[in-house]
PAKOLMI-610148 format. One record per residue (C-alpha): residue number from 1; x, y, z; residue in one letter. Coordinates in steps of 0.05 Angstrom, whole numbers, always signed. Each point is the difference from the previous one (the first is absolute). Layout:
<atoms>
nr;px;py;pz;rest
NUM;X;Y;Z;A
...
</atoms>
This chain:
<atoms>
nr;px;py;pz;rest
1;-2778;-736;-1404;X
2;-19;-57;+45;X
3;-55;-43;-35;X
4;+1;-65;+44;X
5;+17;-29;+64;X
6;+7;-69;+25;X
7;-14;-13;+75;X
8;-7;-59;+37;X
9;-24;-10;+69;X
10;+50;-41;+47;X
11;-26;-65;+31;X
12;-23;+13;+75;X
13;+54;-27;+54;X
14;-20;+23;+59;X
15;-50;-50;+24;X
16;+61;-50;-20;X
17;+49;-37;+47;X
18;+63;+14;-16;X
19;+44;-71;+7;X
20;+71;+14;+11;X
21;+44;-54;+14;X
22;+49;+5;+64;X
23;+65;+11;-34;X
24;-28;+56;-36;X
25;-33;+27;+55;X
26;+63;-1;+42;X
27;+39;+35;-61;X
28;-45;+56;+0;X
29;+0;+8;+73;X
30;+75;+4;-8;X
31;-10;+53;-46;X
32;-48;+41;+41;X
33;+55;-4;+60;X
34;+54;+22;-42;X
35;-34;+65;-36;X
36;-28;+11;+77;X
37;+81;+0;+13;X
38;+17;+39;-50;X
39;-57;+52;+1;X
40;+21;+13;+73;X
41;+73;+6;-2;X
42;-8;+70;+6;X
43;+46;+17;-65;X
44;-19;+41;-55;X
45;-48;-30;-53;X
46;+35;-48;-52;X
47;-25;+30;-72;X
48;+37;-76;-32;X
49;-43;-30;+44;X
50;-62;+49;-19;X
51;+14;-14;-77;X
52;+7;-68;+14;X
53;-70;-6;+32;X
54;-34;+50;-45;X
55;+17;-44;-53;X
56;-24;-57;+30;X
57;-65;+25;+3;X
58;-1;+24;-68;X
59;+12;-61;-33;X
60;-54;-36;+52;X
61;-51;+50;-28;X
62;+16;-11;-63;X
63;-10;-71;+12;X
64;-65;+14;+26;X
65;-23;+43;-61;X
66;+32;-54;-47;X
67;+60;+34;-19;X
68;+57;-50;+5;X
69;+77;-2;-28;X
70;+61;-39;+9;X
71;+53;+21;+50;X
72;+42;+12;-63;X
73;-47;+49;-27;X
74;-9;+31;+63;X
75;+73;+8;+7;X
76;+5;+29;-72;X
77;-53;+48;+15;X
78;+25;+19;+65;X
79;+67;+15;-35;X
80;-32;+43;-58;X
81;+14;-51;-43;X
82;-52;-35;-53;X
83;-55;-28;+42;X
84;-61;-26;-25;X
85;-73;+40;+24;X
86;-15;-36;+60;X
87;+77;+4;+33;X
88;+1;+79;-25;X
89;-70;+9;+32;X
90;+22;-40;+67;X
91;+58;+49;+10;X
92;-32;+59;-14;X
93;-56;-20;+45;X
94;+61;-5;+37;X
95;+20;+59;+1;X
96;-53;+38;+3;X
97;-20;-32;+70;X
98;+76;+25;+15;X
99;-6;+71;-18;X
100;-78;+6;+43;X
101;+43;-35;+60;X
102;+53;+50;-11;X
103;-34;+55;+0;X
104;-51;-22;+60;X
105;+61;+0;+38;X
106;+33;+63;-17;X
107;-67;+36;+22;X
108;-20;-38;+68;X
109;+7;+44;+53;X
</atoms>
């Protein structure tokens, strides 16, 4: 049974300036160009490319919610392998966020 529960409250950001220097901010404009190309090319969803940035944002959440491994762990786990908690938790976050997508899909109209 569930006795106790941390919780924090993140810092507020949105009244902040973000400060991005130019060769970052031309990288990322890069990138939002190329997914733009890619999204349009009119061929079928990649699902490497969906795993790819499902995973992505699973390990960035888990960074937010202070879950962190090393790429090696994350490998392991992603293999089935021995992982520590925090890589086995990333990849079934992972996965999970997968298997929603994957079904979202199969039942749009």
């Amino acid at each position: 049974m569930l006795r106790h529960v941390d919780v924090w409250i993140p810092p507020l950001i949105a009244s902040l300036d973000a400060e991005i220097d130019p060769a970052s901010l031309s990288r990322v404009e890069e990138a939002v160009v190329e997914i733009s190309r890619t999204d349009a090319g009119g061929h079928p969803p990649s699902s490497a490319l969906a795993r790819f940035l499902l995973r992505g944002e699973s390990v960035a959440s888990s960074k937010i919610e202070r879950i962190s491994a090393s790429t090696e762990d994350y490998a392991r786990a992603l293999g089935g392998s021995r992982a520590n908690a925090s890589a086995s938790s990333m990849v079934a976050a992972s996965a999970a966020l997968h298997r929603l997508v994957d079904g979202a899909m199969r039942t749009a109209p």
